[in-house]
Backbone as CSV, one residue per row, in Angstrom:
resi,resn,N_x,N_y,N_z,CA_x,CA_y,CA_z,C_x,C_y,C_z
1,UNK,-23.606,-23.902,4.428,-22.185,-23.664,4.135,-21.961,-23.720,2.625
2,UNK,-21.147,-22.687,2.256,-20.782,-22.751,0.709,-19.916,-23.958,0.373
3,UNK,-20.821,-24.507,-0.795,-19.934,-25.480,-1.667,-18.486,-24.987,-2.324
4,UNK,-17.140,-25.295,-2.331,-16.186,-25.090,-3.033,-16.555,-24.205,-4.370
5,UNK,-17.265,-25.072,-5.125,-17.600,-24.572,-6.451,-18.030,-23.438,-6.465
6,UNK,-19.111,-23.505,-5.480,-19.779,-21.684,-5.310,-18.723,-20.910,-4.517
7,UNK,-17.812,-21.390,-4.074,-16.661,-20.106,-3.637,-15.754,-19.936,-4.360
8,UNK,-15.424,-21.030,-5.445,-14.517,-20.544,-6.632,-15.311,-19.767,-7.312
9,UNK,-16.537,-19.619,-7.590,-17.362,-18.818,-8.550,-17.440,-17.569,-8.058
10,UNK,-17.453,-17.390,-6.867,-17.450,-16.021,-6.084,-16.650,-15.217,-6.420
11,UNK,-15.259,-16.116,-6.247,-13.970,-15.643,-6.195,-13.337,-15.484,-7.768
12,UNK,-13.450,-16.080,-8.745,-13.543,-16.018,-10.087,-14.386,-14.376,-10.606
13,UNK,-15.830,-14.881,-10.318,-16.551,-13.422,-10.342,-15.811,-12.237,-9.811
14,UNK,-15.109,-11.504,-8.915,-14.680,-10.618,-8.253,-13.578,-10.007,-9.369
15,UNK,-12.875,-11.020,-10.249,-11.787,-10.194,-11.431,-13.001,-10.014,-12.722
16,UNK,-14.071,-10.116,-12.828,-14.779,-9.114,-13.741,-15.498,-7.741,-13.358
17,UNK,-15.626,-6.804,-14.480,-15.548,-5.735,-13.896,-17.632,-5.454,-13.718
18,UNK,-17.640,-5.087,-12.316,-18.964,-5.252,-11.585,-19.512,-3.558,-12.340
19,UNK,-20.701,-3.531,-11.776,-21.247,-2.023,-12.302,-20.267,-0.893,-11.506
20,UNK,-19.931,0.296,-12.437,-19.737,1.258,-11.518,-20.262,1.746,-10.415
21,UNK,-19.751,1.611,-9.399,-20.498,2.762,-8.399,-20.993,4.095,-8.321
22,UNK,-21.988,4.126,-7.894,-22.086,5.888,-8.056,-22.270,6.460,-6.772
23,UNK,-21.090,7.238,-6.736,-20.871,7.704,-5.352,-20.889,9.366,-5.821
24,UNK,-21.840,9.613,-4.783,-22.185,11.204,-4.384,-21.520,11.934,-4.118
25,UNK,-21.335,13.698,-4.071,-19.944,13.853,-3.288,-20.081,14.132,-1.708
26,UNK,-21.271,14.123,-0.905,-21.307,13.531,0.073,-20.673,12.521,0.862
27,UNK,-20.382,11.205,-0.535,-20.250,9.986,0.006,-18.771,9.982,-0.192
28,UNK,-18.034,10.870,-1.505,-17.069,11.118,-1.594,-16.189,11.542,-0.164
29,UNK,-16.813,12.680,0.205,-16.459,13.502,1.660,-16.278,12.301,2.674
30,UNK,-17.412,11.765,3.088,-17.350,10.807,4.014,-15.986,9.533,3.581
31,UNK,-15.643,9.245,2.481,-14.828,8.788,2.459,-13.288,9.063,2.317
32,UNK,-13.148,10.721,1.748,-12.211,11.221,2.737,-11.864,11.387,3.920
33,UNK,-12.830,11.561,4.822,-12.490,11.685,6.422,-12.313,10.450,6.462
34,UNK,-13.191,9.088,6.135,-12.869,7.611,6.929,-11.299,7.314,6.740
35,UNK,-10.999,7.505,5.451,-9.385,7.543,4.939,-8.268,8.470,5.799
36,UNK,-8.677,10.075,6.183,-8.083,10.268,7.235,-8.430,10.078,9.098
37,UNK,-9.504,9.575,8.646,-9.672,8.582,10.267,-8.863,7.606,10.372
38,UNK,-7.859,6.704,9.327,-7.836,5.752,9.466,-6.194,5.846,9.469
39,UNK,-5.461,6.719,9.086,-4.157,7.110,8.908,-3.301,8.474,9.581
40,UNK,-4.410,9.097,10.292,-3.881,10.391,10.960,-3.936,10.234,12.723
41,UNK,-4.998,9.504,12.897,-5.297,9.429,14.374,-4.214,8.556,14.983
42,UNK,-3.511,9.069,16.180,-2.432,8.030,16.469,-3.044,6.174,17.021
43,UNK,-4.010,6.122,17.449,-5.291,5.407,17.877,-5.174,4.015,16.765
44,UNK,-6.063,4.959,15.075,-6.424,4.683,14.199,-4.993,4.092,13.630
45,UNK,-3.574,4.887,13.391,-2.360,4.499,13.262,-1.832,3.417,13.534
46,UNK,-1.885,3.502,15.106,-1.246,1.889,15.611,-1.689,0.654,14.455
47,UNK,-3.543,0.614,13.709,-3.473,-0.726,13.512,-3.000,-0.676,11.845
48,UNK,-3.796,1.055,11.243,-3.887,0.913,10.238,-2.604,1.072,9.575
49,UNK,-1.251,1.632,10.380,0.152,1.559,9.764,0.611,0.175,9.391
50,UNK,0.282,-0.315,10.157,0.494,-1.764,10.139,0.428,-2.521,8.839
51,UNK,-0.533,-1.808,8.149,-0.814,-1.968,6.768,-0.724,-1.433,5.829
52,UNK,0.227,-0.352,6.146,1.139,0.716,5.222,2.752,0.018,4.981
53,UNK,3.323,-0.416,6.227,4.146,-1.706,6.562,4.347,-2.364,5.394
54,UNK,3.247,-3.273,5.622,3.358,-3.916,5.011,3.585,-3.639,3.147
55,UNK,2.446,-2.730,2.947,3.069,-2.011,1.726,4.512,-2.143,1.155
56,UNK,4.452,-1.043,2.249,6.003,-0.744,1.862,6.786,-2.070,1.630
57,UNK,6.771,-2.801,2.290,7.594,-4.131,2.349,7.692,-4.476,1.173
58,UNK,6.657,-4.830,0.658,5.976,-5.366,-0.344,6.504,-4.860,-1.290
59,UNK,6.631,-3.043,-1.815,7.451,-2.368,-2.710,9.099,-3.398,-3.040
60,UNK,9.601,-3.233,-1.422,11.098,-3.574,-1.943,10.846,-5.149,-2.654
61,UNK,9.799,-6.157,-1.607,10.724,-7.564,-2.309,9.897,-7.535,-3.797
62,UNK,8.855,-6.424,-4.356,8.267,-7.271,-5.660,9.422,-6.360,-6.708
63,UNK,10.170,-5.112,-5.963,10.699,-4.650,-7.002,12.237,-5.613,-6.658
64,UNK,12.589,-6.183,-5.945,13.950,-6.893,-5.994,13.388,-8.189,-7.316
65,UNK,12.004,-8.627,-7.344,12.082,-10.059,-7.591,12.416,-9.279,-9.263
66,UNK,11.614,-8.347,-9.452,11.574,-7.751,-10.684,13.297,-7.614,-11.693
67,UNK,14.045,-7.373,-10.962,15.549,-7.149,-10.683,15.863,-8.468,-10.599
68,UNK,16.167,-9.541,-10.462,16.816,-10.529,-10.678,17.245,-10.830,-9.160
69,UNK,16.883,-10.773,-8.155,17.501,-10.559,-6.931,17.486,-11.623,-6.247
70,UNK,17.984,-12.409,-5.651,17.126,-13.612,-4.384,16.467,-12.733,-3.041
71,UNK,15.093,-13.153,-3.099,14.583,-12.759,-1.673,14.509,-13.517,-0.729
72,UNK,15.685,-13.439,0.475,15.595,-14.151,1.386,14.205,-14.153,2.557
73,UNK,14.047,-12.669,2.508,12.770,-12.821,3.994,11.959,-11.638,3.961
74,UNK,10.982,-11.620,5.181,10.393,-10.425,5.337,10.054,-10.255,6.507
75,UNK,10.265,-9.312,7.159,9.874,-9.528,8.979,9.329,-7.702,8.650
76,UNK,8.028,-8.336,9.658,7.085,-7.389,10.023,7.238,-7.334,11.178
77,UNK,7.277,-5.861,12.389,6.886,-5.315,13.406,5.469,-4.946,14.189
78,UNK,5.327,-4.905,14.979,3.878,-4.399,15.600,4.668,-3.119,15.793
79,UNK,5.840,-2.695,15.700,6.359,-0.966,15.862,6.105,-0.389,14.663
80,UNK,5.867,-1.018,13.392,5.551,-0.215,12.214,6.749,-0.274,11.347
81,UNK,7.865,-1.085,11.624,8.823,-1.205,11.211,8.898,-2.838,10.361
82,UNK,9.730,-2.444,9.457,10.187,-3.898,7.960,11.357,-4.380,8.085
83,UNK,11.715,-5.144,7.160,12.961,-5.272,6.840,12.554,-6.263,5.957
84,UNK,12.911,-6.093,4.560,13.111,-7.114,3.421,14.811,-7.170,2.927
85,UNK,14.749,-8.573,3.117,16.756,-8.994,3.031,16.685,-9.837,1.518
86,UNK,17.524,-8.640,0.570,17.706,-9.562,-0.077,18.790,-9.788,-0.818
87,UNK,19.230,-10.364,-1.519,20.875,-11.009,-2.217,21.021,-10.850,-3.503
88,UNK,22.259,-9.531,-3.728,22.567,-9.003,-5.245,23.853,-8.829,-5.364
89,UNK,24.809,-9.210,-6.434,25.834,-8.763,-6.744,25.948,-7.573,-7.381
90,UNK,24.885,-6.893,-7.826,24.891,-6.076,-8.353,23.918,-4.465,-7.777
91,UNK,24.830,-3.565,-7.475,24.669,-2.396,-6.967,22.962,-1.567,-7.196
92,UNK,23.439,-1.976,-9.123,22.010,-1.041,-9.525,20.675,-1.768,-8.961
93,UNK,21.169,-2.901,-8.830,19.827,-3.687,-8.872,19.242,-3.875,-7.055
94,UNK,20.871,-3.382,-6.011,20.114,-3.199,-4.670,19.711,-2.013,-4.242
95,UNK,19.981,-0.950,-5.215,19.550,0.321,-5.245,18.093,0.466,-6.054
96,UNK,17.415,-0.659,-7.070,16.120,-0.479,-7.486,15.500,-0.952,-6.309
97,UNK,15.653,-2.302,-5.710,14.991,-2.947,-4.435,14.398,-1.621,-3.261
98,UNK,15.774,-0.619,-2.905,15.363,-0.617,-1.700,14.681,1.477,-2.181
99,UNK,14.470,1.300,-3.158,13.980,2.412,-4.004,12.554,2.759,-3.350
100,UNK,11.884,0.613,-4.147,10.584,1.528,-4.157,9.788,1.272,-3.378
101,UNK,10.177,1.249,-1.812,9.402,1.005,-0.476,8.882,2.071,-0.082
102,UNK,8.957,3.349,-0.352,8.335,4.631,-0.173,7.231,4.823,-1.378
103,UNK,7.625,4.886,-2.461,6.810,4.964,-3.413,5.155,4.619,-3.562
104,UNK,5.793,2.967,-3.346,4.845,2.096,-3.587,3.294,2.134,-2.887
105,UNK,3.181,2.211,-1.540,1.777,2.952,-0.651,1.096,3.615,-1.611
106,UNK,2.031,4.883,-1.928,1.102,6.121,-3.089,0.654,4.917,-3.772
107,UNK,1.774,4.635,-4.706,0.813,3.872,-5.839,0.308,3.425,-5.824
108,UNK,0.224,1.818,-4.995,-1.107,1.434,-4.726,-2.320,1.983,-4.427
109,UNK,-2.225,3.022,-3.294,-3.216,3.852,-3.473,-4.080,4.595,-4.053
110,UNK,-3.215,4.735,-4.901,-4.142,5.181,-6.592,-4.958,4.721,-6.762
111,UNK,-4.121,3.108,-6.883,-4.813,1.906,-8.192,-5.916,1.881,-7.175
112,UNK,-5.759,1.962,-6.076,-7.170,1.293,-5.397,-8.095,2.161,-5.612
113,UNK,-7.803,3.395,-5.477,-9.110,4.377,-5.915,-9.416,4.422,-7.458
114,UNK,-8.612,3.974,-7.660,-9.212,4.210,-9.214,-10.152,2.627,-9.873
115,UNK,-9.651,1.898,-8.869,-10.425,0.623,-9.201,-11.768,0.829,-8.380
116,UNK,-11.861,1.110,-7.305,-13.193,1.334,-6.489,-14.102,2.142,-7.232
117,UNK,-13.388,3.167,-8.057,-14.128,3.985,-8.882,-14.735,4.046,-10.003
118,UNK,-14.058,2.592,-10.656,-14.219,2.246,-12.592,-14.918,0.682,-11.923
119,UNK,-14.950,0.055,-11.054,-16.197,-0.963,-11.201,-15.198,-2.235,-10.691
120,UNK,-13.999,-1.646,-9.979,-13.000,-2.849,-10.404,-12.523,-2.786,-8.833
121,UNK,-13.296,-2.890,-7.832,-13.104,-2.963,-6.566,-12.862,-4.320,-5.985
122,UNK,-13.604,-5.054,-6.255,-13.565,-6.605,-5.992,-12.054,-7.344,-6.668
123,UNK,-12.135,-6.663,-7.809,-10.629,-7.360,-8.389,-9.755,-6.991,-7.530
124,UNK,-9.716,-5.481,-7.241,-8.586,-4.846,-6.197,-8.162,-5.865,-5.010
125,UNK,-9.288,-6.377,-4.216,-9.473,-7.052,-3.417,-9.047,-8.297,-3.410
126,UNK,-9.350,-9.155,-4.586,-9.149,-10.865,-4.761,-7.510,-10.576,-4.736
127,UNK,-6.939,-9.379,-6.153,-5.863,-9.328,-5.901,-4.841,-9.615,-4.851
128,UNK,-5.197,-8.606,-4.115,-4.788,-7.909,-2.474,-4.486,-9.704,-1.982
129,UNK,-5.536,-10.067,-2.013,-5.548,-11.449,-0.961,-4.556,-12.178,-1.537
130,UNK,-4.567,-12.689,-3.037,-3.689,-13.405,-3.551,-1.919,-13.137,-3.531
131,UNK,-1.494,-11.699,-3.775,-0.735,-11.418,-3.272,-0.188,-11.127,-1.916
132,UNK,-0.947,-11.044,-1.284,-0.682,-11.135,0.327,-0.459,-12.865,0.708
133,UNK,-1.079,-13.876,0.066,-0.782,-14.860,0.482,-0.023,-15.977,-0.221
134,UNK,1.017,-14.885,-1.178,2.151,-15.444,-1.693,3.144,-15.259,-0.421
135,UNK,3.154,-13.602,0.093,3.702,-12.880,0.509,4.246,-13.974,2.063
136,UNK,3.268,-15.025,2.213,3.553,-15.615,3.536,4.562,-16.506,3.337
137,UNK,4.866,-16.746,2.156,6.139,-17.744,2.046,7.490,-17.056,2.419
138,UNK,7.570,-16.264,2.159,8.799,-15.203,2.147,9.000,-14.508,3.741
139,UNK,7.879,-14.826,4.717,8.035,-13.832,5.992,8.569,-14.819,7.117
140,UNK,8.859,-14.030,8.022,10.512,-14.882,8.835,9.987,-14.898,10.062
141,UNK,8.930,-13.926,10.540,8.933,-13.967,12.161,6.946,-13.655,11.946
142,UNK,6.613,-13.895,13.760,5.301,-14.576,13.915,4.505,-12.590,13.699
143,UNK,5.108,-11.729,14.197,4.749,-10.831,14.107,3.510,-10.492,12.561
144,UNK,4.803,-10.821,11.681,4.469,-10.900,9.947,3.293,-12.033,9.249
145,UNK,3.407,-13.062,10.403,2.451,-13.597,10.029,1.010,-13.246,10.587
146,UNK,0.837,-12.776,11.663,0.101,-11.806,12.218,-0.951,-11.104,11.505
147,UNK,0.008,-9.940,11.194,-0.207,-8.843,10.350,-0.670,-9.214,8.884
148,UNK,-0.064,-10.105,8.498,-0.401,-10.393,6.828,-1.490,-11.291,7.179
149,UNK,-1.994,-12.409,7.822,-3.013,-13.387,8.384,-4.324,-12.313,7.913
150,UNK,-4.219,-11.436,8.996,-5.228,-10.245,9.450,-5.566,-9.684,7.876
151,UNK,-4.654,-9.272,7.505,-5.142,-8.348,5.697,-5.566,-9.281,4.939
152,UNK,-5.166,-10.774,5.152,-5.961,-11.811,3.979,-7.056,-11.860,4.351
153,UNK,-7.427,-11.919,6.081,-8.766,-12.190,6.200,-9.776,-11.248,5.944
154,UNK,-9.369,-9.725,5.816,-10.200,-8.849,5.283,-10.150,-8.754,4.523
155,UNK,-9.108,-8.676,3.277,-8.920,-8.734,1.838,-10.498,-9.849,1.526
156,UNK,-9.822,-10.693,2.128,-11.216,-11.928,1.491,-12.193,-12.069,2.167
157,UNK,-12.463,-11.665,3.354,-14.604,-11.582,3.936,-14.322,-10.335,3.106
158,UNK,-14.300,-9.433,2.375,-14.106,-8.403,1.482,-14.803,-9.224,-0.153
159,UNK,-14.335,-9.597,-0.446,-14.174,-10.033,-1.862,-15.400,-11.675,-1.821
160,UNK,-15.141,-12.667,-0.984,-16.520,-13.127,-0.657,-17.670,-12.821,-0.085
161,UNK,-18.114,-12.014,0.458,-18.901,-11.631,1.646,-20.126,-9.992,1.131
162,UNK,-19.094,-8.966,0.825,-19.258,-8.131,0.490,-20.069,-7.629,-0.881
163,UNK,-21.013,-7.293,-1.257,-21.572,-6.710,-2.499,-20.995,-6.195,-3.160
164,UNK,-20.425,-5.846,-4.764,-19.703,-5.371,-5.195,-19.635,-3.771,-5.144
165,UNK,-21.100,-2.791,-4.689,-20.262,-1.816,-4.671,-20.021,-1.438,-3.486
166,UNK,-20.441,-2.112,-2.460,-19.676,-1.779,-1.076,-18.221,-1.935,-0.960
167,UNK,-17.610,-3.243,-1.710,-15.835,-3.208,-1.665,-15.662,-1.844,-2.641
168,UNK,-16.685,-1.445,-3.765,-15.790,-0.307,-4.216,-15.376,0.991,-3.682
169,UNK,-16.865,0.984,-2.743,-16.550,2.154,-1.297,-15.066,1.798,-0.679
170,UNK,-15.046,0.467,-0.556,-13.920,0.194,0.812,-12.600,0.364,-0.047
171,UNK,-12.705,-0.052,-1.165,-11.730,0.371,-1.859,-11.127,1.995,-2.189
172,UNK,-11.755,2.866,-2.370,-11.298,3.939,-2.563,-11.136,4.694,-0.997
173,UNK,-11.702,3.927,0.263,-11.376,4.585,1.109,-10.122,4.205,1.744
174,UNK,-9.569,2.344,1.423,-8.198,2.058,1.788,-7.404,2.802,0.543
175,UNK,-7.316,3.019,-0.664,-6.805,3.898,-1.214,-6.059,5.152,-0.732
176,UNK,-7.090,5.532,-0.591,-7.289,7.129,-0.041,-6.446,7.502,1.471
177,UNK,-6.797,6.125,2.450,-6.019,5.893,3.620,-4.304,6.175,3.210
178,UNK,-4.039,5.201,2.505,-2.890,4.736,1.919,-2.016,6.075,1.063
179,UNK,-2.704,6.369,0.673,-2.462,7.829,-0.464,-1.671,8.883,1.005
180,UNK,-2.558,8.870,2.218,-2.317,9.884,3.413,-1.380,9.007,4.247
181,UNK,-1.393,7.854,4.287,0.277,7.281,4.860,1.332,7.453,4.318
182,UNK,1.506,7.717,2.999,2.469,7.973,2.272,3.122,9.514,2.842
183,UNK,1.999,9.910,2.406,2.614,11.202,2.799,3.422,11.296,4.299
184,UNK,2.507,10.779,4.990,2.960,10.588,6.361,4.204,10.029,6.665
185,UNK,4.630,9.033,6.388,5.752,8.464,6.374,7.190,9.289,5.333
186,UNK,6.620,9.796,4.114,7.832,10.630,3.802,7.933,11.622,5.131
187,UNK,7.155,12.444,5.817,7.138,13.560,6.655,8.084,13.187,7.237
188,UNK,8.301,11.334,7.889,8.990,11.023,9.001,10.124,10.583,8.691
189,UNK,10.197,10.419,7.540,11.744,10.214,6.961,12.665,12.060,6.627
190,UNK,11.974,12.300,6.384,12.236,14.031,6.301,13.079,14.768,7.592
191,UNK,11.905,14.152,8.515,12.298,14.610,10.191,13.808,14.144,10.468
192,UNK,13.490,12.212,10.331,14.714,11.826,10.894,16.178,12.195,10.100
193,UNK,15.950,12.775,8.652,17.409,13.254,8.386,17.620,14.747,8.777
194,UNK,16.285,15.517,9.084,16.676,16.831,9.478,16.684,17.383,10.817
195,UNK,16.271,15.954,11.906,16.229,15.439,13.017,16.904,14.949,14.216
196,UNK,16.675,13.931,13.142,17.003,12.882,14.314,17.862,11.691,12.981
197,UNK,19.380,12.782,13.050,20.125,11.695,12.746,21.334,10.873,13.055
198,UNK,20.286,10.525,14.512,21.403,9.282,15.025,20.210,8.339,14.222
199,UNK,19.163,7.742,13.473,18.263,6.952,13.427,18.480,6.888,11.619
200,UNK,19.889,7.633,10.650,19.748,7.274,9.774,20.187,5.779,9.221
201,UNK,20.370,5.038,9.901,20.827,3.510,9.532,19.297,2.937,8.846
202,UNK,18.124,3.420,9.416,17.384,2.569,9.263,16.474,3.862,8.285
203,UNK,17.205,4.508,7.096,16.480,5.489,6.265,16.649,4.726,4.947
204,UNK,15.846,4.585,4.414,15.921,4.224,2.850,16.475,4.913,1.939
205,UNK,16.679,6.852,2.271,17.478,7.329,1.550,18.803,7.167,1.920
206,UNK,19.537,7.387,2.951,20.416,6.998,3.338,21.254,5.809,2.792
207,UNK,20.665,4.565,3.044,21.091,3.542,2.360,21.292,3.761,1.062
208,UNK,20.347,4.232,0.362,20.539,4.999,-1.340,21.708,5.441,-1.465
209,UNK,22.103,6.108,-0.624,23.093,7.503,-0.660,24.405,6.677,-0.439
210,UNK,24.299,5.563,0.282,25.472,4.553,0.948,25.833,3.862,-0.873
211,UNK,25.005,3.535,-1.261,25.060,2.596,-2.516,25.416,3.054,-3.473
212,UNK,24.883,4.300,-3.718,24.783,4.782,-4.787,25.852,6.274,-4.935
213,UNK,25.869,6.243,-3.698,26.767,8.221,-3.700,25.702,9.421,-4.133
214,UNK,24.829,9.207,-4.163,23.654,10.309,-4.607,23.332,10.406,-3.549
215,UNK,22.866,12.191,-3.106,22.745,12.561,-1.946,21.710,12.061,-1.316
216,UNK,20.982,12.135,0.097,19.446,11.487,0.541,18.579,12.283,0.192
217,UNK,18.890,13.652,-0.277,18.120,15.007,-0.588,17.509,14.854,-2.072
218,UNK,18.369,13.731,-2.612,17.614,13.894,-3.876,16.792,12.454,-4.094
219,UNK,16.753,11.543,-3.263,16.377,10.232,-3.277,15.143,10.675,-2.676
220,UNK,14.506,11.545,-1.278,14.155,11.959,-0.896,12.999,12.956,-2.002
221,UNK,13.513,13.659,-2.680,13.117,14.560,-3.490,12.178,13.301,-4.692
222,UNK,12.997,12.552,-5.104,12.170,11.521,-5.973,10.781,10.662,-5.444
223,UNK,11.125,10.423,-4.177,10.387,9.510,-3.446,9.041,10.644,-3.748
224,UNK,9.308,11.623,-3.112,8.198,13.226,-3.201,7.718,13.223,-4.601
225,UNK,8.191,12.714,-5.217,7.932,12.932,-6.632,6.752,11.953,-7.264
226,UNK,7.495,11.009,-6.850,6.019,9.676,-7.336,4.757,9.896,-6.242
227,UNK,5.535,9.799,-4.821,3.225,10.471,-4.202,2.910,10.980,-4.469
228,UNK,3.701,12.203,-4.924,2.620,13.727,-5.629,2.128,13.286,-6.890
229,UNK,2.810,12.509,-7.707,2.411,11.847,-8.830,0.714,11.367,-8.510
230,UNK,1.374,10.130,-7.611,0.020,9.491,-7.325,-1.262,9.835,-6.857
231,UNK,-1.144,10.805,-6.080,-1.779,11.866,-5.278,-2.797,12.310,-6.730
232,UNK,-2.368,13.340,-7.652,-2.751,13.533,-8.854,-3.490,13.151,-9.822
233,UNK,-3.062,11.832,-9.686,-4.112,10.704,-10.656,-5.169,10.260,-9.828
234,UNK,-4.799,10.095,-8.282,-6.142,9.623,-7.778,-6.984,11.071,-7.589
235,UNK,-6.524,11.890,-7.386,-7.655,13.620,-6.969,-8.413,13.378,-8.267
236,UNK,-7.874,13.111,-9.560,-8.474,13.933,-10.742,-10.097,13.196,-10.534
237,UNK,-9.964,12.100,-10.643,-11.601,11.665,-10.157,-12.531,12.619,-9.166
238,UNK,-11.997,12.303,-8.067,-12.296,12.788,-6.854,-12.814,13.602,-7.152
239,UNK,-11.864,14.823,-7.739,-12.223,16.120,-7.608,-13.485,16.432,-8.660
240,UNK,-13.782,15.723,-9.533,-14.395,15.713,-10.275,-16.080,15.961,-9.380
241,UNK,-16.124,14.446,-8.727,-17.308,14.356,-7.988,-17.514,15.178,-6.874
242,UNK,-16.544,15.669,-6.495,-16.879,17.155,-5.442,-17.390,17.765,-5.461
243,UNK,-17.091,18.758,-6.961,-16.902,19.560,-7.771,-18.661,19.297,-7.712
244,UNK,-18.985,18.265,-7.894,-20.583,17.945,-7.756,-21.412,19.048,-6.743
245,UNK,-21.229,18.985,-6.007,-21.804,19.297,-4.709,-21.122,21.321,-4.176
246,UNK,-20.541,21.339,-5.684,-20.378,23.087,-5.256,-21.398,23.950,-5.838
């Protein structure tokens, strides 16, 4: 059994930056499909949304704390559904909160591929855990503890357990996952206002549109704006190493 010391050293080690990986574009490929194995299949969905969820969650309360806001809670679903509650007198600042819960997936998703890719996979990881297990102070129901329990424990047999460039594989393929939930989830916010809108109570643009008087079409349009962003910065690698194999 590991001594403390040797698991703080583990875990210490994981925020320096390990050798780059060198991934093939073979290995590239294969880790596109695992990424859309892991976010397209309704199967694969049930567990891996779960951890898009949480994302998102995560967007509103770190951009409320950012904002001056009190964060009262966080309740996670096994339906794939959030809710972060939190307390502002001030308009602009509940309109940054509930902004960047769409966004945020892309972005992270980036960072993760771009850390799996520059040597910085393990940091991605220690991160992940450490912030996920702030994240348990703030959550309200057993569901959330669940769900967040589950991502610390892979975040970290990840980051202890794992060789450094195997988390950088796993890293650019939860990236990459994450990068294709995004998208996914704008699709379904798209639907339900051009849809199905008896279900806009529970739209993030909507609420925008409630707060702010700016239409959902253009909150909507922004949200589109930062994944494609993100989308962008993580391909340019990618495409690079493809580009290998033509």
């Amino acid at each position: 059994m590991a001594s403390p010391a040797s698991l703080w050293e583990t875990f210490a080690t994981a925020f320096t930056q390990a050798n780059v990986p060198t991934v093939t574009w073979v290995e590239m490929l294969l880790s596109v499909a695992a990424a859309v194995g892991l976010s397209i299949p309704r199967r694969s969905w049930r567990y891996f949304g779960l951890l898009a969820t949480v994302t998102h969650e995560l967007g509103h309360a770190f951009a409320a704390l950012t904002s001056g806001q009190r964060l009262s809670g966080i309740r996670l679903r096994l339906d794939h559904s959030g809710t972060t509650t939190t307390y502002s007198r001030s308009r602009l600042a509940a309109a940054w909160s509930c902004f960047w819960g769409y966004p945020v997936p892309a972005l992270a998703g980036a960072a993760f591929v771009w850390c799996g890719l520059n040597g910085w996979g393990p940091a991605a990881m220690a991160v992940s855990a450490l912030v996920l297990a702030a994240t348990l102070l703030f959550l309200r129901n057993l569901a959330g503890f669940v769900i967040t329990g589950a991502a610390i424990g892979g975040a970290g047999s990840l980051t202890f357990l794992a060789p450094p460039p195997a988390v950088g594989h796993v890293a650019v393929i939860f990236g990459l996952a994450l990068l294709v939930a995004a998208v996914r989830d704008l699709l379904k916010l798209t639907h339900v206002h051009l849809r199905r809108r008896d279900r806009l109570s529970s739209s993030d643009a909507y609420l925008l549109y409630r707060a702010t008087s700016v239409p959902s079409g253009i909150w909507i349009g922004l949200f589109t704006l930062l994944v494609a962003g993100a989308w962008l910065v993580a391909w340019q690698p990618i495409s690079v190493i493809l580009l290998q194999g033509a």
